[in-house]
BALO-601265 format. One record per residue (C-alpha): x, y, z; residue in three letters. Coordinates in steps of 0.001 Angstrom, whole numbers. Example, Ala and Ser with C-alpha at 12.3 -4.5 7.8 and 13.67 -1.06 7.14 Angstrom:
BEGIN
R       c1       c2       c3  residuo
R    12300    -4500     7800      ala
R    13670    -1060     7140      ser
***
This chain:
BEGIN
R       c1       c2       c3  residuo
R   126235    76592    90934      unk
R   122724    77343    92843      unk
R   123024    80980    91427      unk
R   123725    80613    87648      unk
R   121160    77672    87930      unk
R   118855    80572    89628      unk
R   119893    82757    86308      unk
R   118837    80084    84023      unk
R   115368    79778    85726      unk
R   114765    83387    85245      unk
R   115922    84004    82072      unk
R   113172    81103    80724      unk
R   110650    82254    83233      unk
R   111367    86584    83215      unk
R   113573    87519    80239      unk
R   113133    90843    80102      unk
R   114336    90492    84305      unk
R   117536    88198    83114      unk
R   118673    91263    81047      unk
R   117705    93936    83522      unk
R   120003    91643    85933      unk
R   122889    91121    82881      unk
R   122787    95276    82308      unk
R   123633    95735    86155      unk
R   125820    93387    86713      unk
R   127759    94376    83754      unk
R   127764    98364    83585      unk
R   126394    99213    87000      unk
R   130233   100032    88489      unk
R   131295   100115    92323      unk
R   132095   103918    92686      unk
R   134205   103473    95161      unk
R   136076   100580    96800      unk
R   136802   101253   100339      unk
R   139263    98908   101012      unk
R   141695   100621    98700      unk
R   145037   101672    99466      unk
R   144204   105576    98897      unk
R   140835   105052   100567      unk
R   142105   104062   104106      unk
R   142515   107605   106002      unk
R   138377   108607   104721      unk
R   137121   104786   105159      unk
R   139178   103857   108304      unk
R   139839   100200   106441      unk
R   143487   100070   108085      unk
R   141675   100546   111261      unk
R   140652    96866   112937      unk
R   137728    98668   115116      unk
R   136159   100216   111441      unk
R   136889    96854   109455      unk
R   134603    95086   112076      unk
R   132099    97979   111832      unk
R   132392    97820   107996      unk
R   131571    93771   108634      unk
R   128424    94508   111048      unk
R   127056    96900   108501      unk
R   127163    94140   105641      unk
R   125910    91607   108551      unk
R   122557    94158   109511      unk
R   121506    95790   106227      unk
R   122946    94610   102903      unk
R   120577    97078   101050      unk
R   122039   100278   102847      unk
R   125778    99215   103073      unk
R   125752    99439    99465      unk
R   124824   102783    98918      unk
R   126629   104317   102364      unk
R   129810   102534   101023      unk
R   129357   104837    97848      unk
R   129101   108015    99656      unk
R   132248   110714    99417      unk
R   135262   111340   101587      unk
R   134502   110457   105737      unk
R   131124   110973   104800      unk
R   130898   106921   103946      unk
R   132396   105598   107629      unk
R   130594   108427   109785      unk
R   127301   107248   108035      unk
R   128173   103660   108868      unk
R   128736   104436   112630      unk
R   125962   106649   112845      unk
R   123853   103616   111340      unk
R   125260   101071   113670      unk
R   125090   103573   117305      unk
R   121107   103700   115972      unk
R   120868    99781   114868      unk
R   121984    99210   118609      unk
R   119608   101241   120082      unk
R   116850    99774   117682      unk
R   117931    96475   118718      unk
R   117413    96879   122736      unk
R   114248    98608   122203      unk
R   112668    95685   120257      unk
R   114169    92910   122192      unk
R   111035    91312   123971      unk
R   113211    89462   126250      unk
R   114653    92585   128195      unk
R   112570    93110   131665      unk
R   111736    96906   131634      unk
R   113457    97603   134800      unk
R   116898    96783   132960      unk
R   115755    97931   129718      unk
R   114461   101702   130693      unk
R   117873   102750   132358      unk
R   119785   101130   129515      unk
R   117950   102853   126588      unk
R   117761   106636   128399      unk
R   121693   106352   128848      unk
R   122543   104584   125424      unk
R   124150   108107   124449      unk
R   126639   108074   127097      unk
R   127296   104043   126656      unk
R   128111   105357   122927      unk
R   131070   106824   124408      unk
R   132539   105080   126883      unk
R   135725   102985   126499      unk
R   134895    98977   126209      unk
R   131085    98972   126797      unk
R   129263    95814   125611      unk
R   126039    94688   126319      unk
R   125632    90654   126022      unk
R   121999    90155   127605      unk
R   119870    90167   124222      unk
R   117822    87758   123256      unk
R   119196    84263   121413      unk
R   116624    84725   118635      unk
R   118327    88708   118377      unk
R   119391    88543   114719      unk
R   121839    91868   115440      unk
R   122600    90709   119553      unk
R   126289    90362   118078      unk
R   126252    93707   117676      unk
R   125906    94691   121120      unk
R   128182    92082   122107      unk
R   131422    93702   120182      unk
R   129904    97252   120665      unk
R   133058    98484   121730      unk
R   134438    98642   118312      unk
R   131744   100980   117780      unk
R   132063   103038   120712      unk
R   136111   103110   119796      unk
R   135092   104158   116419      unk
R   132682   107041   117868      unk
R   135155   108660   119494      unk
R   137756   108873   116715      unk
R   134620   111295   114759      unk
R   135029   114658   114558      unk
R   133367   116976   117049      unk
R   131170   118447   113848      unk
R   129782   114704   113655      unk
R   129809   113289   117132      unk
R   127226   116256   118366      unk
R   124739   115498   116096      unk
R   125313   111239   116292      unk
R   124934   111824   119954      unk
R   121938   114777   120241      unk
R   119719   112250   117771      unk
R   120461   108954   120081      unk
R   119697   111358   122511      unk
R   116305   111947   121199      unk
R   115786   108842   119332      unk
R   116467   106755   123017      unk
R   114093   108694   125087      unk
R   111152   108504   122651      unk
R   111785   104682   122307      unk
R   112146   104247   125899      unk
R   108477   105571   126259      unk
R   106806   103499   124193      unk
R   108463   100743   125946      unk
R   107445   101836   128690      unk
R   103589   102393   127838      unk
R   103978    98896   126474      unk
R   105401    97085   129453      unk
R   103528    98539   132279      unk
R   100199    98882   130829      unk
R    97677    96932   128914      unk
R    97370    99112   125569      unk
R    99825    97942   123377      unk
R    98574    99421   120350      unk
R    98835   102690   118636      unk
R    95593   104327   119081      unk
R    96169   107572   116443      unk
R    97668   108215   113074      unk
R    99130   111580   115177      unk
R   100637   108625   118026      unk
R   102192   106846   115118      unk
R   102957   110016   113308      unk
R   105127   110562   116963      unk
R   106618   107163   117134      unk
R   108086   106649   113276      unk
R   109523   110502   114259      unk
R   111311   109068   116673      unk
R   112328   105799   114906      unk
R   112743   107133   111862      unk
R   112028   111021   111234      unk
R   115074   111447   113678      unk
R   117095   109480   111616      unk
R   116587   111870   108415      unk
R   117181   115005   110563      unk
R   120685   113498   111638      unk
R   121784   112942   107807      unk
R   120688   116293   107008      unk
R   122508   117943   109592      unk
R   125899   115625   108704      unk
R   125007   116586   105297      unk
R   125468   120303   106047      unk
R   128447   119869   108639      unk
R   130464   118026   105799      unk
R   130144   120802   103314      unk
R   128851   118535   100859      unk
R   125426   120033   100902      unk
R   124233   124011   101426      unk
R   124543   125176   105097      unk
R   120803   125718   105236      unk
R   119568   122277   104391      unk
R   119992   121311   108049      unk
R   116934   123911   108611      unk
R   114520   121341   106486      unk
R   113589   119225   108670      unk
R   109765   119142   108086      unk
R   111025   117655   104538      unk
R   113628   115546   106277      unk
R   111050   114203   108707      unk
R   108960   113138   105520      unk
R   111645   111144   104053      unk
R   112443   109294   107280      unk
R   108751   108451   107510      unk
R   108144   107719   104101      unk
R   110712   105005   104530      unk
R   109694   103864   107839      unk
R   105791   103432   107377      unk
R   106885   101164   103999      unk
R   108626    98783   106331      unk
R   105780    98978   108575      unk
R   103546    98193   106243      unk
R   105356    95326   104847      unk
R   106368    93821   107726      unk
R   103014    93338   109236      unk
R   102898    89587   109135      unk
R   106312    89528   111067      unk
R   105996    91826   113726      unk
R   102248    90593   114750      unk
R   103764    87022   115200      unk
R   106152    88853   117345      unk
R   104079    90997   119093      unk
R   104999    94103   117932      unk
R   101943    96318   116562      unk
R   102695    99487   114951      unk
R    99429    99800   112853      unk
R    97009   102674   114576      unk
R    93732   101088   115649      unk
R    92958   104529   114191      unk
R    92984   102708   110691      unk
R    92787    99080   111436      unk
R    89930    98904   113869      unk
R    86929    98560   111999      unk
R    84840    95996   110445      unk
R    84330    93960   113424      unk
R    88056    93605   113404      unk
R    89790    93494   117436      unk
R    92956    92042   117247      unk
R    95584    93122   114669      unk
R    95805    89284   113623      unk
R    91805    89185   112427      unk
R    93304    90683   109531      unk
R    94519    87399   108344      unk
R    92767    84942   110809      unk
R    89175    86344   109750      unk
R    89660    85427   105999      unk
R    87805    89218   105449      unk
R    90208    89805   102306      unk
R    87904    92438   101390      unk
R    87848    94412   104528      unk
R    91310    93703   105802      unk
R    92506    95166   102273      unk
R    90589    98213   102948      unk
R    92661    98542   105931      unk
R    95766    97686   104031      unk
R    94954   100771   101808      unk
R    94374   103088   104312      unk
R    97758   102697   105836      unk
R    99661   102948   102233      unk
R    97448   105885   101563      unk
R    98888   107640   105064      unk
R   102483   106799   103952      unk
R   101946   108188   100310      unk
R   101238   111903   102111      unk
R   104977   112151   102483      unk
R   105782   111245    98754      unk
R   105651   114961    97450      unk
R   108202   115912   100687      unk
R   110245   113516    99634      unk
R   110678   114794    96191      unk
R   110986   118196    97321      unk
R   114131   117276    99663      unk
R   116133   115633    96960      unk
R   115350   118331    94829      unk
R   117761   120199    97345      unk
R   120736   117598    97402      unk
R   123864   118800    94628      unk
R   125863   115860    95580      unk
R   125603   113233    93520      unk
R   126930   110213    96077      unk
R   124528   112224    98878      unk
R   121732   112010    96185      unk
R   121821   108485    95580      unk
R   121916   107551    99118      unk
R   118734   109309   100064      unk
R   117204   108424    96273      unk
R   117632   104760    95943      unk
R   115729   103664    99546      unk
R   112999   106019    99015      unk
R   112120   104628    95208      unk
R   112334   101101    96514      unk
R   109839   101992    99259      unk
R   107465   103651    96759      unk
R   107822   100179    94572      unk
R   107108    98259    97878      unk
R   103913   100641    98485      unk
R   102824    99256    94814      unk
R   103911    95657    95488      unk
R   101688    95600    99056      unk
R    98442    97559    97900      unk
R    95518    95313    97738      unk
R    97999    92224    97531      unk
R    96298    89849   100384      unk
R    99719    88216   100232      unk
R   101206    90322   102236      unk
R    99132    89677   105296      unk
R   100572    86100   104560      unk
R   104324    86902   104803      unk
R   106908    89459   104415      unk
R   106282    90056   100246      unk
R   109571    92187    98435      unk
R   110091    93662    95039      unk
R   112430    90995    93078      unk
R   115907    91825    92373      unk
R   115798    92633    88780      unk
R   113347    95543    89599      unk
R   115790    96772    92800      unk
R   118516    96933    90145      unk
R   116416    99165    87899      unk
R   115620   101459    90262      unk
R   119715   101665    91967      unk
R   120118   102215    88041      unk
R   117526   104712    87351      unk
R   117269   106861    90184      unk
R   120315   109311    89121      unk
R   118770   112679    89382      unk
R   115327   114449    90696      unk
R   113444   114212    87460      unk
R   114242   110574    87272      unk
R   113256   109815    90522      unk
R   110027   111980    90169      unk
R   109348   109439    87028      unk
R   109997   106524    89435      unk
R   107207   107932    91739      unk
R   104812   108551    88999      unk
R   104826   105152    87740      unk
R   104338   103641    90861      unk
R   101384   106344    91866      unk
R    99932   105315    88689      unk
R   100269   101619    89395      unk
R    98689   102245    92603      unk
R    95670   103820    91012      unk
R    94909   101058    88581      unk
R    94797    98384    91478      unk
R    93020   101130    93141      unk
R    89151    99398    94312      unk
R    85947   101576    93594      unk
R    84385    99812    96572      unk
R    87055   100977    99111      unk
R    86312   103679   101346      unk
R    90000   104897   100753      unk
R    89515   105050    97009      unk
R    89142   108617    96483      unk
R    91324   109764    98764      unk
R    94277   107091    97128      unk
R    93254   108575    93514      unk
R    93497   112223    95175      unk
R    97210   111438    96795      unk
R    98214   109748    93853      unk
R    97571   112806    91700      unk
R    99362   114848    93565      unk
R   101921   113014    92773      unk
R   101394   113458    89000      unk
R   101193   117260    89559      unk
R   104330   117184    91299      unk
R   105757   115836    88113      unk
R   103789   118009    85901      unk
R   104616   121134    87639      unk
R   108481   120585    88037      unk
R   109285   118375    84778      unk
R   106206   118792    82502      unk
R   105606   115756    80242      unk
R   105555   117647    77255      unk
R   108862   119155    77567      unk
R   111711   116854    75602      unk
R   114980   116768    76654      unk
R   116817   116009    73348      unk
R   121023   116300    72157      unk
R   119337   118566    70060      unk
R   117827   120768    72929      unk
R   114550   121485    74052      unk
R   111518   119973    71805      unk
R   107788   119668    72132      unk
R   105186   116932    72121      unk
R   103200   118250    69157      unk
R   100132   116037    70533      unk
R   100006   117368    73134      unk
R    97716   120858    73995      unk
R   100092   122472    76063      unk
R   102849   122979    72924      unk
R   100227   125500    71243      unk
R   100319   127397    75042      unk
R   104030   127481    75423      unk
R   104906   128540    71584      unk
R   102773   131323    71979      unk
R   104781   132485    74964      unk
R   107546   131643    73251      unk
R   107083   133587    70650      unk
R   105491   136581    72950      unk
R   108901   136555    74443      unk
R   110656   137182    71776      unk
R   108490   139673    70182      unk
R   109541   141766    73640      unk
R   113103   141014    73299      unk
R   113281   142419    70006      unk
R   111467   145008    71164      unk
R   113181   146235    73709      unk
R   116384   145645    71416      unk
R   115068   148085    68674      unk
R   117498   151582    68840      unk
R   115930   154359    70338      unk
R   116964   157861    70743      unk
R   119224   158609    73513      unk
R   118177   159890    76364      unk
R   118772   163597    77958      unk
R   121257   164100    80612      unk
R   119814   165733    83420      unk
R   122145   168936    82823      unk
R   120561   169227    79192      unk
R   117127   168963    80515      unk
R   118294   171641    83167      unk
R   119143   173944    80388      unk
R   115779   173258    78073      unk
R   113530   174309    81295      unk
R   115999   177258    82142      unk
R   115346   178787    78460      unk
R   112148   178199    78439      unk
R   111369   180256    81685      unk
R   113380   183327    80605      unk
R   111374   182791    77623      unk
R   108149   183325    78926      unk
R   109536   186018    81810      unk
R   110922   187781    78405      unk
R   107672   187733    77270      unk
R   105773   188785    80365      unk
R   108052   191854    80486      unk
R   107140   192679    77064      unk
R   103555   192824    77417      unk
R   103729   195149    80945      unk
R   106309   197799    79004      unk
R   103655   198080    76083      unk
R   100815   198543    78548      unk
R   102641   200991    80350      unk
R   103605   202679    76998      unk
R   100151   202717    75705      unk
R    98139   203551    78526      unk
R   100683   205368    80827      unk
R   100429   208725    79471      unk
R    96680   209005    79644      unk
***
């Protein structure tokens, strides 16, 4: 009753919303339904170890089970374990009430705990929204070991990584007073660890499934990008949050300045202006990995891989839009509304789609974009390179008809490219004109071979007539 009454109120208040929700609830289809019948030896559903795993992913992130659940073949429950083994990890590392002395040990040897038979952990926090997880980890770890070795290596060499970094920071954070990010390059290094790792260990499943080229697991500059594209969004939007909890990811780098000393000035201060400023300077450091991102899902050819890496990344570039100079969102944890998510899972099909996605929210960026900020050129700069990203790989001119290819007559580049066009086939035509056949070498051979005893004929001539003439005197 609450949710059609929800549906009324929006389709008096946002209209245009009510029918983007209607269209997606009505044509957007399930691609796959992993509790099928025929789906239980790829999705483990017949399993009661992956059914609870299947439940924890619902219970931690509705947003990705939705998309992983969509994903090909044993592609769908390896991505699900691989996103729970790093959810528990993420969990230890950012409970508050775990002393350091137990936490350190238990986060540098979370790889092996992955693995062994009946490990739990039941000592999180009450407030830990995921603590359940650890607490039935074993399905997990049971779960692990049923992988293939192809799948296992990587889960195991990025928790690896992933739990070492972490433990670190922890560390730093626990036994010392700076609890703050000083750099961009430190937090650079942390959301690589966090999150960067993360996108490296999809690209190399990616490429051990056969789904995707064997080279793409050598991109990992790109697949570092997308990782912290995604993770400096939630950063960003969860500011509010994680300063009430103590947890400051923000460099000082950035948010130092104009007079501000603690993290929660920004909305204690009542500086709108300034703190603003700041607020653009950190979405302008998370738009440098837009283009990166484009470029990587130029790369994907599977469609269900596609979508999976497409559909976060366009939500966080609509979240970028959402926070920049919005003072709300030093108020509380501000997200794009649901009718706008479902555009986007609907949209976001192939690269040149998504590259439109980016472009509209670069260009919504710029219009919010404030003169007076220090940032503003540099925003207008970034967010033009995302319009030249478009430009270069899709131009805007180009229409993609049923007809075929067509041209914007209003726009200058048509007269440029019909010239070529018609350059182009001015040289096929002529290079399709007949011409006279070619020699064989042998003829050729025979031409220079006459020609010599020719002029030797000749030469001999001219010496017997001398002689002739002049011989007898």
């Amino acid at each position: 009753m609450g949710k059609i009454a929800s549906m009324l109120g929006l389709l008096l208040t946002h209209p245009t919303e009510f029918r983007t929700l209607i269209q997606f609830y009505l044509f957007h289809e399930q691609k796959r339904d992993i509790t099928a019948q025929q789906e239980h030896p790829t999705s483990g559903w017949d399993r009661a170890t992956m059914r609870r795993c299947w439940e924890f992913l619902d219970m931690t992130s509705r947003s990705f089970a939705a998309v992983i659940k969509e994903l090909d073949g044993d592609l769908a429950r390896t991505i699900c374990i691989y996103y729970l083994v790093l959810r528990g990890l993420d969990t230890i590392e950012d409970d508050m009430t775990i002393p350091d002395e137990i936490k350190q040990p238990l986060l540098r040897s979370f790889h092996e705990k992955t693995v062994t038979p009946g490990w739990t952990f039941t000592e999180s926090g009450p407030n830990e929204k995921d603590r359940q997880l650890l607490v039935e980890y074993s399905a997990v770890v049971e779960e692990v070991n049923l992988l293939i070795p192809e799948y296992k290596v990587v889960i195991l060499d990025i928790c690896t990584k992933m739990q070492n970094g972490m433990a670190d920071y922890a560390h730093k954070a626990a036994t010392t007073s700076l609890v703050y990010l000083d750099t961009v390059a430190e937090y650079d290094l942390y959301c690589h660890y966090v999150a960067g790792l993360v996108g490296e260990g999809l690209t190399r499943i990616w490429s051990a499934s056969g789904k995707e080229a064997p080279w793409l697991c050598e991109e990992l500059e790109l697949a570092n990008s997308m990782g912290l594209l995604l993770q400096k969004t939630n950063i960003i939007r969860d500011f509010r949050e994680d300063v009430e909890e103590r947890r400051f990811f923000w460099p000082k780098e950035i948010w130092a300045k104009y007079g501000f000393e603690e993290m929660k000035d920004l909305y204690e201060k009542s500086d709108i202006e300034h703190a603003t400023w700041i607020q653009s300077g950190m979405i302008l450091d998370a738009l440098r990995h837009a283009c990166d991102a484009l470029d990587y899902l130029r790369l994907l050819k599977t469609q269900s891989v596609f979508v999976f890496c497409a559909v976060p990344v366009c939500m966080a570039m609509a979240t970028l839009a959402l926070c920049f100079m919005n003072p709300e969102m030093f108020q509380r944890n501000i997200k794009i509304r649901k009718a706008e998510a479902a555009r986007l899972i609907m949209q976001a099909t192939n690269p040149r789609e998504v590259a439109l996605i980016f472009r509209e929210y670069a260009r919504k960026i710029h219009e919010k974009a404030n003169p007076q900020d220090p940032n503003f050129l540099r925003v207008s700069v970034m967010c033009c390179k995302i319009e030249q990203w478009y430009e270069q790989n899709y131009p805007s001119f180009v229409i993609l008809g049923q007809n075929g290819v067509t041209y914007d007559l209003s726009d200058k580049r048509t007269v440029v490219a019909r010239v070529e066009e018609k350059r182009a086939e001015q040289k096929r035509l002529a290079n399709s004109a007949p011409s006279e056949p070619e020699m064989f070498p042998w003829e050729l051979a025979t031409y220079v071979a006459g020609a010599f005893v020719l002029v030797l004929g000749l030469c001999a001539g001219v010496v017997y007539i001398v002689l002739k003439v002049y011989g007898d005197e």
